[in-house]
Every structure is written in structure tokens, then in C-alpha cells.
C-alpha positions in Angstrom: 0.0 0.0 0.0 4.7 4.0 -2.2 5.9 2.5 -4.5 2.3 2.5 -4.3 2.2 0.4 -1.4 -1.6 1.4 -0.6 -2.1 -0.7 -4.3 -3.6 -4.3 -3.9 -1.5 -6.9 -3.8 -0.9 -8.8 -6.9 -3.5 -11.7 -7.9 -0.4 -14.0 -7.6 0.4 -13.0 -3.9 -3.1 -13.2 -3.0 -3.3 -17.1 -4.4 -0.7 -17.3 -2.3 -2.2 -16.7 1.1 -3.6 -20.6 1.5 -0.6 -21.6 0.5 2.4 -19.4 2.6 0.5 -19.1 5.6 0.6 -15.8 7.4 3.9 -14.6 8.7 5.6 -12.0 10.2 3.5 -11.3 13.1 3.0 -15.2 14.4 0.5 -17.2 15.0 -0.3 -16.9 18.3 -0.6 -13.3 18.6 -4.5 -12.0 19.3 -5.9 -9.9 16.6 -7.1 -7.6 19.4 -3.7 -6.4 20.1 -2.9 -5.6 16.3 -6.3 -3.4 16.5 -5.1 -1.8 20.0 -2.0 -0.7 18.4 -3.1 -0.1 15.7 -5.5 3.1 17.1 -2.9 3.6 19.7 -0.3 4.3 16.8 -1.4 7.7 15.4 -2.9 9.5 19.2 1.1 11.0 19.7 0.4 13.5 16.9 -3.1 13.8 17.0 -2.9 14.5 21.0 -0.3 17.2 20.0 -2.2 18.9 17.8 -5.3 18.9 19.5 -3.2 20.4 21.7 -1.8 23.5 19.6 -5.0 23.8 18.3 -6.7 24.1 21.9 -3.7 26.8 22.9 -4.8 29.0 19.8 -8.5 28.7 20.8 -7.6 29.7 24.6 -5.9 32.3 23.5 -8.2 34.0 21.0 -11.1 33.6 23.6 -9.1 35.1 26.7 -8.0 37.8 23.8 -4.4 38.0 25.6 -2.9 36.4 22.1 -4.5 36.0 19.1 -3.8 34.8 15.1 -3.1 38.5 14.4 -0.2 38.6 16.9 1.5 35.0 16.7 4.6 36.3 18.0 3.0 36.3 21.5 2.4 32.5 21.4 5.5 30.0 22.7 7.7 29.5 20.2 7.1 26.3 19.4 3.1 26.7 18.8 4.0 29.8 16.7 5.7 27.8 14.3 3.0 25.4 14.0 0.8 28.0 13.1 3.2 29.4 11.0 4.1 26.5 9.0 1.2 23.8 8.3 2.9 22.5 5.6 6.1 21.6 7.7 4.2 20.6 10.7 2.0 18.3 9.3 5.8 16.8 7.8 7.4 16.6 11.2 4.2 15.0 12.4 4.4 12.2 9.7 8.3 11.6 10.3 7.9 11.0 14.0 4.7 9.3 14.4 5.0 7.4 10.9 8.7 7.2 10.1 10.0 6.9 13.9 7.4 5.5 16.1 5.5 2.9 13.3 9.3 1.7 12.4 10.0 1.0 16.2 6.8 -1.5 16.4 7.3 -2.8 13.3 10.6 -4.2 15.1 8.9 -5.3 18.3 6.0 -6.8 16.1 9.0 -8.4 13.5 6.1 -7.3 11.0 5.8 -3.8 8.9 1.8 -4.6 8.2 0.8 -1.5 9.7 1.6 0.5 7.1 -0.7 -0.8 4.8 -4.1 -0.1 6.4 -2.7 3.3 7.2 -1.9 4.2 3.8 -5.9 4.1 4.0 -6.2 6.3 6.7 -3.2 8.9 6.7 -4.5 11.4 3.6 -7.6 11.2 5.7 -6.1 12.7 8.6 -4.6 15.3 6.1 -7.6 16.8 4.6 -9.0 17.4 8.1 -5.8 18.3 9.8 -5.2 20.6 6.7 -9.0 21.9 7.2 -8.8 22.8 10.8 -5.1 24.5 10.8 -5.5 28.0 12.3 -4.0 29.0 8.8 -6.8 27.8 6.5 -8.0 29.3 3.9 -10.3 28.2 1.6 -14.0 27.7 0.1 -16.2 25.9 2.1 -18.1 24.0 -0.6 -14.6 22.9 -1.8 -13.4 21.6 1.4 -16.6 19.9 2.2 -16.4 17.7 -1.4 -12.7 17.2 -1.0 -13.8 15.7 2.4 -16.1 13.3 1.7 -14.6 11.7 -1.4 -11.5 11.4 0.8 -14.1 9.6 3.6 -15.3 7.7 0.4 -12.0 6.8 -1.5 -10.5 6.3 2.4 -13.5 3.5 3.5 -13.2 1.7 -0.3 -9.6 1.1 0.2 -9.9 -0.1 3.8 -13.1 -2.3 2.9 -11.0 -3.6 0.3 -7.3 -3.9 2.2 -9.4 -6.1 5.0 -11.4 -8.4 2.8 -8.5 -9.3 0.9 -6.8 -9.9 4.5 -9.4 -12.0 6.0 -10.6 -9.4 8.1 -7.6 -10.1 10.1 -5.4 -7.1 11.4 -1.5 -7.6 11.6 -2.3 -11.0 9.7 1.1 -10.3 7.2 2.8 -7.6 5.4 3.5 -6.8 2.0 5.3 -9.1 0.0 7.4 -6.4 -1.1 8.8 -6.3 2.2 9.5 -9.7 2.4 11.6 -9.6 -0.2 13.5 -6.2 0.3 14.2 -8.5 3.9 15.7 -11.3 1.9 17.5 -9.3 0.2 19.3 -7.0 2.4 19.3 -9.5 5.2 21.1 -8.5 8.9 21.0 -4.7 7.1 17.0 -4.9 6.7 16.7 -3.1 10.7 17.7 0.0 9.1 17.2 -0.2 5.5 13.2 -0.7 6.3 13.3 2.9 7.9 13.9 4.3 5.1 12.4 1.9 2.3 9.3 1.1 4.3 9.0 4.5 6.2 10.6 7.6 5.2 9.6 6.8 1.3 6.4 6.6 2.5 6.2 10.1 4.0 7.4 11.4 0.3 4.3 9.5 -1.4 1.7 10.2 1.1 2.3 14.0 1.5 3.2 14.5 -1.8 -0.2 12.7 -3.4 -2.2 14.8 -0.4 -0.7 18.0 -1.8 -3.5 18.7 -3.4 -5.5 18.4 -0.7 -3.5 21.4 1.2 -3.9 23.4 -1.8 -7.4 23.5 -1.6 -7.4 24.9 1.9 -5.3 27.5 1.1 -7.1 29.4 -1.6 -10.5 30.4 -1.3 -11.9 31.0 -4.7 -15.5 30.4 -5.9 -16.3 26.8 -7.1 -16.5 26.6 -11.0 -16.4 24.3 -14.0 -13.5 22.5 -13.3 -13.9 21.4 -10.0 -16.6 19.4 -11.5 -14.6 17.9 -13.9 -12.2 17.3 -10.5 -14.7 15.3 -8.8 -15.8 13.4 -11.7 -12.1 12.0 -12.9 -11.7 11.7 -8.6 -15.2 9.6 -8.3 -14.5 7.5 -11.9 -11.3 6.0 -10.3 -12.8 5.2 -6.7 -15.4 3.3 -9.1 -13.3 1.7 -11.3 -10.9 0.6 -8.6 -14.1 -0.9 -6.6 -14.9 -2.7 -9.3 -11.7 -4.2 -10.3 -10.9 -5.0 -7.2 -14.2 -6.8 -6.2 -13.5 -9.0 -9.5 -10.2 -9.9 -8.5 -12.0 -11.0 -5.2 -14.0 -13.0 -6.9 -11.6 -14.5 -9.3 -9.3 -15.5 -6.5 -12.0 -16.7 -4.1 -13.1 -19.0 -6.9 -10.1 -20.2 -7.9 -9.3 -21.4 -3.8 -12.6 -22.9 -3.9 -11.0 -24.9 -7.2 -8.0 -25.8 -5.2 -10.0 -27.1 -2.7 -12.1 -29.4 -4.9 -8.5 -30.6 -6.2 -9.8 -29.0 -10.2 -7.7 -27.1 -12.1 -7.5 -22.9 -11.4 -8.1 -20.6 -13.8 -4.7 -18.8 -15.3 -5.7 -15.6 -15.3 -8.2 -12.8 -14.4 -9.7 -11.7 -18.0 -13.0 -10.8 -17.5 -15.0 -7.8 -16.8 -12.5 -4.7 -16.5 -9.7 -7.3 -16.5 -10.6 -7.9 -20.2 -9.7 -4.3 -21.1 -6.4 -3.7 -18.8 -3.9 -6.0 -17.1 -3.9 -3.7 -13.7 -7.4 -1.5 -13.6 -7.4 -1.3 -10.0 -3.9 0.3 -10.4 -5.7 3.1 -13.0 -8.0 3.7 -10.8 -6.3 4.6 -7.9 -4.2 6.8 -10.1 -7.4 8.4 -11.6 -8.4 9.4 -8.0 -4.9 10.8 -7.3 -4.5 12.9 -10.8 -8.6 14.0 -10.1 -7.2 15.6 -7.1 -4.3 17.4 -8.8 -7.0 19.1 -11.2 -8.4 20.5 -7.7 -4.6 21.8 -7.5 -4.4 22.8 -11.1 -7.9 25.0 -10.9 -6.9 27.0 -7.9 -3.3 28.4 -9.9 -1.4 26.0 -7.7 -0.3 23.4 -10.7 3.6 22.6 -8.9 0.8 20.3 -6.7 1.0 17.2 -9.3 4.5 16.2 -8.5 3.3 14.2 -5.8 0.9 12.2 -8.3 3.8 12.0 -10.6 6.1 10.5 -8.3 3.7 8.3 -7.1 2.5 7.2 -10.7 6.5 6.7 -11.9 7.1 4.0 -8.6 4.0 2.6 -9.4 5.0 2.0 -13.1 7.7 0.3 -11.2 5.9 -2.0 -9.6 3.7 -2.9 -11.9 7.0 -4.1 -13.9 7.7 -6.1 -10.2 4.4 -7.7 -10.2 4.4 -8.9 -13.4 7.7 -10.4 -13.4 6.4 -12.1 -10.2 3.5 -13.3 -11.9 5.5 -14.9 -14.4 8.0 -16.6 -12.5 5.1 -19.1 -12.1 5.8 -21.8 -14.3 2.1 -23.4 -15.2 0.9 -19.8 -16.1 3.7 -18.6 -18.3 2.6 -18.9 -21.5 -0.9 -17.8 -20.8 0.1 -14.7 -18.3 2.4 -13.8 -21.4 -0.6 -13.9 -24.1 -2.5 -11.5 -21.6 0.4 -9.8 -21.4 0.9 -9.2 -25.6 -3.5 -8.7 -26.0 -4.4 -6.3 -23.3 -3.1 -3.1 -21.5 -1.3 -2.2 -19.0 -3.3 0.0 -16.9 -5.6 2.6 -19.4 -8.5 0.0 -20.2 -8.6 -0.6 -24.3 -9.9 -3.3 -26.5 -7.8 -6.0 -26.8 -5.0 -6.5 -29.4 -6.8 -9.1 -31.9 -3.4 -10.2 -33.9 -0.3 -11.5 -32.6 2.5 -11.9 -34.8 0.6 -11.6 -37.7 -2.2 -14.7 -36.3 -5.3 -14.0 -35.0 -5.1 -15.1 -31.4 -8.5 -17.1 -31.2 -6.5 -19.2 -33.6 
């Protein structure tokens, strides 16, 4: 769930489930505790900000300090007021990068980052919202709200089913290989491959998001257009993602009943793109960049760009992981040849020079 990590796993990882068990966290651990830490995790940076933002509040109402005359708060809540931007950064690095990495190495498990990757640009759009320092139009901030709260409960409804409903059950397969392969270095490598790359991709997608509470201008045409290229991915990616539920739920069921799986996931919006779920997720991140773009405050797409460049990345690791499966080779690699990457298109009929139903 950077590199995209808030992506769904690959179908091949997911058939994988039955068969690797769940590791990382152990067997014996209770699910409870993963959901205790789990909320316990983020209340350092939420306590503190609750806190600066109950200081501003006291002092505007006692009227001995107020937004007009920061220089009379402490100097520490004066440059959180001062800098929302950089606050909500040091926020992320020591709750996120410093805190989360420190469990994940009394846990021996980096799963928390996944479900978080749900709930973190959440936390932005209302922390960005209720900065002292906001400025903005309310009809904006309410929309950009609730498609977060709808993109944010998709993802998570999504991120659980495909775990089981299980919290802490494993983490991404990603990181079990980055383990492998940087073995005793993998304590600190993981802060900053796990971590600290994560705080790049989260904040920089949520850009956006910060741009439109800082400029109040009048809604127009093109926030329209935002929210429906921002409500066309959460829909597409619902949908593609249900179908690879389905697919892989009835291919265990297969398994089960000793019969032969099927190869591959080509039907509905799998018929017209190898990775739809992956477009879109990235049509919800670019919709929010037109947000961005509308209010004169274009610079606010690097964050999608990044985000889409690793994820071209990974798309490039999942397939080679798909294909390192032996009995699905030469059909994964047909797929592969007839239908697209990630912008759904009819397939390619013809392949070298045969038609491919022949």
C-alpha cells in the first residue's frame, strides 16, 4: 500500500495466502492487540495537535494572544501556526517514520503501514482543514472531504477483505523480499524503504488536498470535472478490485475441490487492462491534482507523478512475479501481448501476424 504500497496486492500473492500461511507477526498473537496498536499508533500526533489547536483557541477567547499577533504565542506553537505545511511533515516523520518503524521491530512485521496508507490522507484533509491557517471555500473543502471519507473506506473495505478481516495477519510481499535481500542490514534499510519513502508519497499525493485549503476562490467548471475523474477512479478501482476477489475466491474454492484454477483474471475490467485497479487509484490521485491545477497551484502534481513513476515500477515487479510461475507462463504472457497495461482498451486481436483465437 509507495511505491504504491496502498495498491492491492498482486493476484499471484493473494493465491498465495492458502498456501504461505501468514507470517511475520505469528500465529499466536490476538488480533485484538494488532487493533489496539493499531489506534494507539497515530494519538502522539493527534494528542499534539489537539493540543496547539486548543492553545490557539484559549488564546483568541481570553483575547491576551490572538492569530493576528502570533509572536506572542510560545515559540514552538507559533511555528505550527506558521508552518502547516512543515508541521504536518514533522508529524508524519515521528509518528510514521520513527514510532510505526519502532513496532514494526517489536512486532518483527511492517503490516501497519498498509491499512494506514488508508487512513493517513484522511487525517490530512481534516488536519489541513482545521489549521488555524486555512483558507479556503467551504463548498470545496466539504467535497474534497467526503470523497476522501469515500476513497479512504473503499480502500480499507477492500485492504481487510482481501486480508481476511484479520489485522496484523502479514505484510507486503514487497517487504518480504527487500528483507531477503538485504538481510542483517533490513533493521535499518526498512526505515527508510518502508518508512521515510512513504512520507514522500503520502504527502506529496495529499498536496493537493493542502492546496485547496489555502485558496479560497468560488467553485467553478472545473472542480466538477475534478470530482468526476476523482469519483471515476474510486469506481473503477471498486470494481476491479471486487473482481479480483471473486476470481481468487473462486479459484481457492477450485484448489480445494482438487480441479484445475483458472490462469488468469480476464474478465469484466480485466478484459480491457492487465492492472485496472492500479488506474484507478491513479485516476483518483491525478482528479485531485485538477483541484490543485484549478486554484493556480499546478507545482501540486508532483506528488501524483512520483507516485505514478514507482508505481509503473511496480507494476513491472508484479508482473515479473506473476511470471516466475511456471504453469501460467505462456498464458500470463498472451495476456500480457492482448491487453493493456493499466488505461482500459480493447484487446489487441493479432499477434505476430495470427489472429489469437486461432
Amino acid at each position: 500500500m509507495g511505491y504504491s504500497y496502498q495498491q492491492q496486492q498482486p493476484i499471484l500473492a493473494i493465491l498465495a495466502q492458502n498456501t504461505m500461511g501468514f507470517g511475520g507477526c505469528g500465529h499466536g498473537h490476538s488480533n485484538l492487540k494488532y487493533v489496539v496498536t493499531a489506534f494507539l499508533a497515530p494519538l502522539p500526533s493527534i494528542l499534539f495537535y489537539l493540543s496547539f489547536l486548543n492553545h490557539i483557541n484559549n488564546s483568541d477567547t481570553s483575547g491576551s494572544e490572538s492569530e493576528s499577533d502570533p509572536h506572542s504565542l510560545a515559540n514552538l506553537w507559533t511555528w505550527c501556526y506558521h508552518h502547516p505545511l512543515l508541521l504536518a511533515n514533522a508529524l508524519f516523520f515521528l509518528n510514521v517514520n520513527v514510532l510505526f518503524w519502532v513496532i514494526s521491530h517489536i512486532q518483527k512485521s511492517h503490516w501497519m503501514i498498509d491499512p494506514f496508507w488508508t487512513v493517513i490522507p484522511l487525517m490530512l484533509v481534516h488536519y489541513y482543514a482545521t489549521h488555524p491557517l486555512g483558507h479556503y471555500n467551504w463548498w470545496r473543502s466539504r467535497i474534497a472531504m467526503l470523497m476522501t471519507w469515500v476513497w479512504s473506506l473503499r480502500l480499507s473495505h477492500n485492504y481487510f477483505r482481501r486480508e481476511n478481516w484479520q489485522w496484523g495477519a502479514r505484510e507486503d510481499w514487497r517487504f518480504t523480499d527487500m528483507s531477503r535481500q538485504y538481510g542483517k542490514n533490513w533493521w535499518w534499510v526498512s526505515f527508510f524503504a518502508v518508512y521515510a519513502s512513504q512520507q514522500v508519497f503520502l504527502i506529496g499525493v495529499c498536496l493537493p488536498l493542502y492546496v485547496v485549503h489555502s485558496v479560497d476562490m468560488p467553485l467553478n467548471n472545473w472542480d466538477f470535472v475534478a470530482i468526476i475523474v476523482c469519483m471515476c477512479g474510486v469506481v473503477i478501482a471498486y470494481f476491479a478490485d471486487t473482481q479480483l476477489h471473486e476470481f481468487v475466491t473462486r479459484n481457492n474454492k477450485l484448489k480445494e475441490l482438487g480441479k484445475p484454477v483458472v490462469l488468469n483474471l480476464d474478465k469484466g475490467l480485466w478484459n480491457y487492462s492487465r492492472h485496472p485497479n492500479y488506474f484507478g487509484e491513479q485516476l483518483w490521485w491525478w482528479g485531485l491534482v485538477i483541484f490543485a491545477w484549478n486554484l493556480g497551484h499546478g507545482w501540486a502534481f508532483v506528488g501524483a507523478l512520483i507516485n505514478s513513476m514507482c508505481l509503473a515500477y511496480v507494476t513491472k515487479l508484479v508482473e515479473e512475479r506473476m511470471l516466475k510461475q511456471e504453469y501460467r507462463v505462456e498464458a500470463y504472457r498472451l495476456y500480457q501481448k492482448t491487453t493493456s497495461v493499466w488505461i482500459p482498451w480493447f484487446k489487441s486481436s493479432k499477434i505476430g501476424g495470427k489472429d489469437k483465437s486461432t
